[in-house]
N, C-alpha and C positions, 0 to 999 in steps of 0.2 A: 872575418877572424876565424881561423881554425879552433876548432876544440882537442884537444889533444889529453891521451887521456895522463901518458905521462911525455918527459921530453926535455931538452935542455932550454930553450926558450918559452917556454910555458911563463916566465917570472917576466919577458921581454911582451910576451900579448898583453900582461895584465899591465906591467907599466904604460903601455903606448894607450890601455884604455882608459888610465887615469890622467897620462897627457889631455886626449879626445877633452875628456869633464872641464879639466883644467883651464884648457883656453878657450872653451868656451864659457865658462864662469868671468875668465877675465877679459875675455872681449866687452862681453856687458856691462862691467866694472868701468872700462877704461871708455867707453862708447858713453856712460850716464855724464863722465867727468868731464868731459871732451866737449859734449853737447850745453852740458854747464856752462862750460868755458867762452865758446859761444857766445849764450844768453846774453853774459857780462860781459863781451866784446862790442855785441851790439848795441847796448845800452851805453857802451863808451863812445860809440861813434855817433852818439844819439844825444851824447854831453847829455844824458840823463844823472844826474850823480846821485839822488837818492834812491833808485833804483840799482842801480850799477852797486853803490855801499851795499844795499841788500843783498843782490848778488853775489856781491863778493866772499859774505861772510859763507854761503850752502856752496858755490865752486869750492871754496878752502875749504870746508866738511867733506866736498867729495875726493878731493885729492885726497885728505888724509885718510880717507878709509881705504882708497886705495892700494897706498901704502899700510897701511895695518894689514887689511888682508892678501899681503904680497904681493898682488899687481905689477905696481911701481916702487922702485926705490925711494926709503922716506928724505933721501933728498933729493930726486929728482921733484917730490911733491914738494916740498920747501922753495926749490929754486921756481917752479911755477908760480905757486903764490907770491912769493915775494915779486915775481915779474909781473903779475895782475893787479898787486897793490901798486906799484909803480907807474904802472898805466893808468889808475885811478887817481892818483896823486899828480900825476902829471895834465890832468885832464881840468880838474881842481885848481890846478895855480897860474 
């Protein structure tokens, strides 16, 4: 990154350096959720369901923060959860 001391893109380095923060902040956001998700896949194919219910409910905590802290769209978190619950319920009956 150039330093510059005046210039027309100078507002265009600082943007891209707060891209850089950005996706890295949500790489680790969407990687903790993702790996969540996981967890309680594997406990589903383990027909563990007390386990799996546990899981379910910190996977849905981590989507949702997800979405709060802009990540993901808070329906794209919605539509996950409700597709884990699904799994879970179908595992169930």
């Amino acid at each position: 990154m150039a330093k510059l001391k005046t210039g027309r893109h100078t507002g265009a380095i600082k943007t891209h350096r707060q891209a850089l923060r950005r996706t890295a902040r949500n790489r680790v956001i969407r990687r903790k959720a993702r790996d969540a998700a996981k967890d309680f896949l594997e406990a589903v194919t383990k027909k563990d369901k007390g386990a799996a219910a546990k899981l379910l409910g910190a996977v849905a905590s981590t989507w949702d923060k997800a979405a709060k802290k802009g990540t993901i769209h808070w329906k794209t978190a919605a539509r996950r959860k409700s597709r884990l619950a699904a799994r879970l319920n179908k595992t169930a009956a």
